[in-house]
KESEPA-90412 format. One record per residue (C-alpha): residue number from 1; x, y, z. Coordinates in steps of 0.001 Angstrom, whole numbers. Example, Ala and Ser with C-alpha at 12.3 -4.5 7.8 and 13.67 -1.06 7.14 Angstrom:
<lumlums>
{nr:1, px:12300, py:-4500, pz:7800}
{nr:2, px:13670, py:-1060, pz:7140}
</lumlums>
This chain:
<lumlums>
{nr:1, px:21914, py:-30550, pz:31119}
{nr:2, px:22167, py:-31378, pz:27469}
{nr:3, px:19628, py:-31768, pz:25544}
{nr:4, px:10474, py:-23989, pz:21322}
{nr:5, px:4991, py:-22421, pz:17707}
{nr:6, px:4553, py:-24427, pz:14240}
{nr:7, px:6419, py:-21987, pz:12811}
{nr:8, px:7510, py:-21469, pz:16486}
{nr:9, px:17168, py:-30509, pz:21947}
{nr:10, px:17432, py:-35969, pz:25586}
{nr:11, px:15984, py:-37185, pz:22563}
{nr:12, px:12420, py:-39195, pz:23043}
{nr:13, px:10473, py:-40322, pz:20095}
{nr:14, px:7750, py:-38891, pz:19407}
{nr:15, px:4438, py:-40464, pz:20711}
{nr:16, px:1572, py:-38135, pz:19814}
{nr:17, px:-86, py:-39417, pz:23013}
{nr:18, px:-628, py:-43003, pz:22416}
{nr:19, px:2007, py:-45876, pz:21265}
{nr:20, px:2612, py:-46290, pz:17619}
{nr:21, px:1185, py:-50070, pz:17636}
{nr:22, px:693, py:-52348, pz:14424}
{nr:23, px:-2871, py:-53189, pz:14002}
{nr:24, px:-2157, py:-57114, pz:15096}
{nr:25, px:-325, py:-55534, pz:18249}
{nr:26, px:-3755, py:-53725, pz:19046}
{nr:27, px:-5717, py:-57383, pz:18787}
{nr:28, px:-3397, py:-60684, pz:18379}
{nr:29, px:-6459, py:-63044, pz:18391}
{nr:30, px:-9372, py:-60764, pz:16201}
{nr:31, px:-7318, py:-61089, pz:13004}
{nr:32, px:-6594, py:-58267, pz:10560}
{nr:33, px:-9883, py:-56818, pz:10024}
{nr:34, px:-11000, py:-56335, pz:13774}
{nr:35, px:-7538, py:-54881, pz:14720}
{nr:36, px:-7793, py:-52076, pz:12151}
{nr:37, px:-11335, py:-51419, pz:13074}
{nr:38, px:-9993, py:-50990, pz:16709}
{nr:39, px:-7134, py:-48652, pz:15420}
{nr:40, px:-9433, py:-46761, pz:13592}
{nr:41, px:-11867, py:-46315, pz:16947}
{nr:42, px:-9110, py:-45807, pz:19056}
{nr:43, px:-7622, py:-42672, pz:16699}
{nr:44, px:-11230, py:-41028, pz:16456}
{nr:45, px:-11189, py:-40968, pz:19772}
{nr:46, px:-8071, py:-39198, pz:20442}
{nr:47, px:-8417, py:-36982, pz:17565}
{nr:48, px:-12278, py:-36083, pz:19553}
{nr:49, px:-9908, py:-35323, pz:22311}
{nr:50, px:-7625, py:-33458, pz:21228}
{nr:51, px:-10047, py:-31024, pz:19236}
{nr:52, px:-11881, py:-30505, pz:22874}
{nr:53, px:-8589, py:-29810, pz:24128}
{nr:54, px:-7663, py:-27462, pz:21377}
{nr:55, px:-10331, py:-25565, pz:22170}
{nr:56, px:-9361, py:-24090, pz:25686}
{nr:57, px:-7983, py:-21169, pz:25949}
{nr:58, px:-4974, py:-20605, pz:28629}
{nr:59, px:-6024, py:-17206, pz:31287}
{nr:60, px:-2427, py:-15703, pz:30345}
{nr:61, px:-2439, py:-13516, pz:33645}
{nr:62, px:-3170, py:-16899, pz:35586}
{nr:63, px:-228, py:-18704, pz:34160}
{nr:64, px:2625, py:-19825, pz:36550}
{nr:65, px:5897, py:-17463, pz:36141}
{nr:66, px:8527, py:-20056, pz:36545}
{nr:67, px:12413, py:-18928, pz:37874}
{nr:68, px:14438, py:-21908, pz:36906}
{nr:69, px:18184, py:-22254, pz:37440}
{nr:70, px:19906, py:-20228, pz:34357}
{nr:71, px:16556, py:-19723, pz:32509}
{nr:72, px:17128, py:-17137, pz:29623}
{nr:73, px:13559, py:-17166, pz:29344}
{nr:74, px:10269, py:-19383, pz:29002}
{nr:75, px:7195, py:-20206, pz:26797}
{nr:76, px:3610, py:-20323, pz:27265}
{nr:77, px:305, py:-20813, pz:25257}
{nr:78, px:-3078, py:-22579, pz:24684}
{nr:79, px:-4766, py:-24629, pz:26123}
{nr:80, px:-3022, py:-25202, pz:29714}
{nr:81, px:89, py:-23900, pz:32019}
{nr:82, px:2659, py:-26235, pz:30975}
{nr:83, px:5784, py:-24210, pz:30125}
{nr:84, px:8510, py:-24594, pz:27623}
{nr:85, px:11543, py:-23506, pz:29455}
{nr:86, px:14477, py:-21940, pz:27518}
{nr:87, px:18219, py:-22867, pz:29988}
{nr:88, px:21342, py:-21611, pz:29168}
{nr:89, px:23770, py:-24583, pz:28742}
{nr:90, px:26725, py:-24896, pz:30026}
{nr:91, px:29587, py:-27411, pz:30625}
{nr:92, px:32054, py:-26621, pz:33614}
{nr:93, px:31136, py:-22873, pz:33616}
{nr:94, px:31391, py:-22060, pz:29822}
{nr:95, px:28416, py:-22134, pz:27318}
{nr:96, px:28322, py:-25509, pz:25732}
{nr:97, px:29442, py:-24394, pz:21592}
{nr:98, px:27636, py:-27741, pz:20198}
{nr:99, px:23929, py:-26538, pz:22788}
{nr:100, px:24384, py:-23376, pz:23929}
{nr:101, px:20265, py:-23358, pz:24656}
{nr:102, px:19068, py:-26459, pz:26850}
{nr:103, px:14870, py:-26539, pz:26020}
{nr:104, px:12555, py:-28817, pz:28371}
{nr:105, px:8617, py:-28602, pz:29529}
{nr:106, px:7975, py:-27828, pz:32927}
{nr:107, px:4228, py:-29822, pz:33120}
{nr:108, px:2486, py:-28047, pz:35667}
{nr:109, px:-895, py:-29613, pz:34575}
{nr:110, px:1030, py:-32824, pz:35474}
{nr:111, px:2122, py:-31820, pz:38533}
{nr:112, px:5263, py:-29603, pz:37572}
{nr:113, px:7377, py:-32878, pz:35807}
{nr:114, px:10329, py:-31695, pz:34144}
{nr:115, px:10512, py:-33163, pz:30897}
{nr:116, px:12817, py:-32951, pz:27509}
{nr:117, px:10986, py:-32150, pz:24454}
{nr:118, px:9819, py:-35384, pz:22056}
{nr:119, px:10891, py:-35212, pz:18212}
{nr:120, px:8080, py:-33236, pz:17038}
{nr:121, px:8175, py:-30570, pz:19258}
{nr:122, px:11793, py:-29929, pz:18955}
{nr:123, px:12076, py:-29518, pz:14897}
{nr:124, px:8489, py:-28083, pz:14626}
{nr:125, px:7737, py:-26139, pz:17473}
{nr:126, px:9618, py:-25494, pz:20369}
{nr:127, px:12936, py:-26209, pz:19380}
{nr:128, px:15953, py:-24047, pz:18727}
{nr:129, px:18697, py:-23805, pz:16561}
{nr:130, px:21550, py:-22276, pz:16848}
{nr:131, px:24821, py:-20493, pz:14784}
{nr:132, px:28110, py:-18682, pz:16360}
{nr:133, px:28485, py:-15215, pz:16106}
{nr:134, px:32284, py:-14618, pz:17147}
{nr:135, px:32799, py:-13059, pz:20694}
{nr:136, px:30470, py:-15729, pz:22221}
{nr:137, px:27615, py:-14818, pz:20791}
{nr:138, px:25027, py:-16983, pz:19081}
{nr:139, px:22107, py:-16257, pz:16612}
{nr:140, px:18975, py:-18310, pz:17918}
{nr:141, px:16125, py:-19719, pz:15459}
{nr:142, px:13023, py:-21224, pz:17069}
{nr:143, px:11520, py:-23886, pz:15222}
{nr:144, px:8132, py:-22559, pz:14790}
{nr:145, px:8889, py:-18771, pz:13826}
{nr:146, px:12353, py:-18741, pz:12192}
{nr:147, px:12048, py:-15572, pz:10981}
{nr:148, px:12388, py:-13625, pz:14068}
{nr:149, px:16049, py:-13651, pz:15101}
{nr:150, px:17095, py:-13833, pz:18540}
{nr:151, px:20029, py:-13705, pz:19836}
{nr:152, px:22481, py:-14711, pz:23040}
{nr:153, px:25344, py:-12701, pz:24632}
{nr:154, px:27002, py:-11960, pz:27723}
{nr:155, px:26339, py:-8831, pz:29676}
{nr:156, px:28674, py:-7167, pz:30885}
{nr:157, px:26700, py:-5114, pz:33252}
{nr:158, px:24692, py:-8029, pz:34920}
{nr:159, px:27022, py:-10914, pz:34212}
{nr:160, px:25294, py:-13160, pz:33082}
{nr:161, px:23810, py:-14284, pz:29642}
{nr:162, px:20767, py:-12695, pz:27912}
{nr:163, px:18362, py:-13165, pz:24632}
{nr:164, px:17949, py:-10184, pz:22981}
{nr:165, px:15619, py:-9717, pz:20266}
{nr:166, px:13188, py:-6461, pz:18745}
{nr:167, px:10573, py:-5706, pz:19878}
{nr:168, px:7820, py:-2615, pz:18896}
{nr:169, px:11243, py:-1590, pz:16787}
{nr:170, px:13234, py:-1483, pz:20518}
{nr:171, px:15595, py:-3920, pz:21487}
{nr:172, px:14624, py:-5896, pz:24327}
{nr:173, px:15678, py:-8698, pz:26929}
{nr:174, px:13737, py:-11396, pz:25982}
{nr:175, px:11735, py:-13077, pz:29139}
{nr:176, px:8737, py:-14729, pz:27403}
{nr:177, px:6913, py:-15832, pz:24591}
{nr:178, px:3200, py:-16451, pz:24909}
{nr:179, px:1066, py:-18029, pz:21996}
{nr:180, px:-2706, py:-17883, pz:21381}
{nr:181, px:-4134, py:-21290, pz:19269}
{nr:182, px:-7642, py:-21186, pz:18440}
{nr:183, px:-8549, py:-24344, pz:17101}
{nr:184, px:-6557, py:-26190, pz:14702}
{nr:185, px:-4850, py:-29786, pz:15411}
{nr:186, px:-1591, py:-31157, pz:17100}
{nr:187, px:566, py:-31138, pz:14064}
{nr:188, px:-1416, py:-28156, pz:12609}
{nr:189, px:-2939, py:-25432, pz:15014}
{nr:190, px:-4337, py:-22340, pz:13783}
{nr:191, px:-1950, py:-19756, pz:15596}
{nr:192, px:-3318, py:-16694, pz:16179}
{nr:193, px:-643, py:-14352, pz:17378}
{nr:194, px:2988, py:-14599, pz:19560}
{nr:195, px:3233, py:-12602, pz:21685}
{nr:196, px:7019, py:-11503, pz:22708}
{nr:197, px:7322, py:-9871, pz:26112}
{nr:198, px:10713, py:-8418, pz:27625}
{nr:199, px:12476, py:-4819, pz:28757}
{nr:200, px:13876, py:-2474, pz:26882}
{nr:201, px:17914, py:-2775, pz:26969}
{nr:202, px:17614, py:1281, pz:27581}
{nr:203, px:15150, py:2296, pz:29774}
{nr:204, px:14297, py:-994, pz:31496}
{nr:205, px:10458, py:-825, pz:31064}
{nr:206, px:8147, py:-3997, pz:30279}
{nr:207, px:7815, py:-3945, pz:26169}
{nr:208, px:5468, py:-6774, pz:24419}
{nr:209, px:4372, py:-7063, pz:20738}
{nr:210, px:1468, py:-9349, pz:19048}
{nr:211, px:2958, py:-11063, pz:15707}
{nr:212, px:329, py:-12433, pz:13333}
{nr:213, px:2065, py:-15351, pz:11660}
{nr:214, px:2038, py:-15708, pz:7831}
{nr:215, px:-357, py:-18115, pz:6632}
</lumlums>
């Protein structure tokens, strides 16, 4: 089980879609100047792509609601359902100190594959990082939005583990994160808002907030 939004672990380098080929790998017999021409072709075109892509916008009350073995809680946004799930980690029954989170996509736009994060999305997006509280707690970072604190502790009342987190002022179990891109590119996307949804630790009732990152 070992393993999140730029400013939102089984270890795959990253591969931003296509292999990371030298130019003579690309075309052995054309020489130099033909195999960076072909480089150069083949990037515009997935850089065209991935702006089209970019530019779809997910139908949030559409999206799949996924109920994964120990899921703490999950992560959606633009331009498709694949979901970011959030797994507590554990090791013979007790949270694993060195991952206490275990992070990996569900691809439902690829036919619901389970796969880990790549290096990119784990230190600039979707990843999570972690520090010890006492008490078996832990203080939770993600990658993209560090300045929101959540945090993971047992309940006594249910038994089981939880994220907590503010939100609207209230603290709330954590159960998703939704986040609206409009535009931007892979390694820069122009994010609109997160969105944090969960229930109130008092009264049990759905709470959400919209967060406008800092630009």
């Amino acid at each position: 089980m070992r393993s999140i939004f730029p400013k939102f672990g089984k270890r795959r380098p990253l591969m931003l879609g296509y292999p990371l080929l030298h130019p003579y790998d690309l075309c052995p017999r054309g020489g130099a100047r033909s195999s960076l021409y072909i480089l150069l072709l083949f990037s515009g075109f997935t850089l065209a792509a991935q702006e089209r892509e970019s530019a779809k916008k997910a139908v949030v009350d559409s999206l799949p609601v996924p109920d994964e073995p120990h899921q703490l809680f999950y992560l959606q946004r633009d331009p498709d359902a694949n979901t970011v799930i959030y797994q507590l980690n554990t090791v013979d029954g007790v949270v694993d100190a060195d991952e206490p989170v275990h992070v990996y996509w569900i691809r439902y736009a690829e036919g619901g594959a389970r796969k880990e994060l790549n290096f990119l999305q784990r230190t600039m997006a979707y990843g999570i990082t972690h520090k010890a509280l006492g008490n078996g707690a832990y203080e939770l970072r993600l990658a993209a939005y560090k300045d929101h604190p959540l945090r993971l502790t047992y309940c006594e009342k249910s038994k089981t583990y939880h994220v907590y987190t503010t939100i609207n002022d209230r603290e709330a179990c954590l159960t998703r994160i939704f986040v609206r891109i409009d535009g931007g590119s892979m390694l820069s996307p122009n994010i609109q808002y997160f969105e944090l949804t969960g229930r109130d630790t008092t009264t049990q009732t759905l709470v959400s907030e919209r967060i406008k990152p800092v630009q």
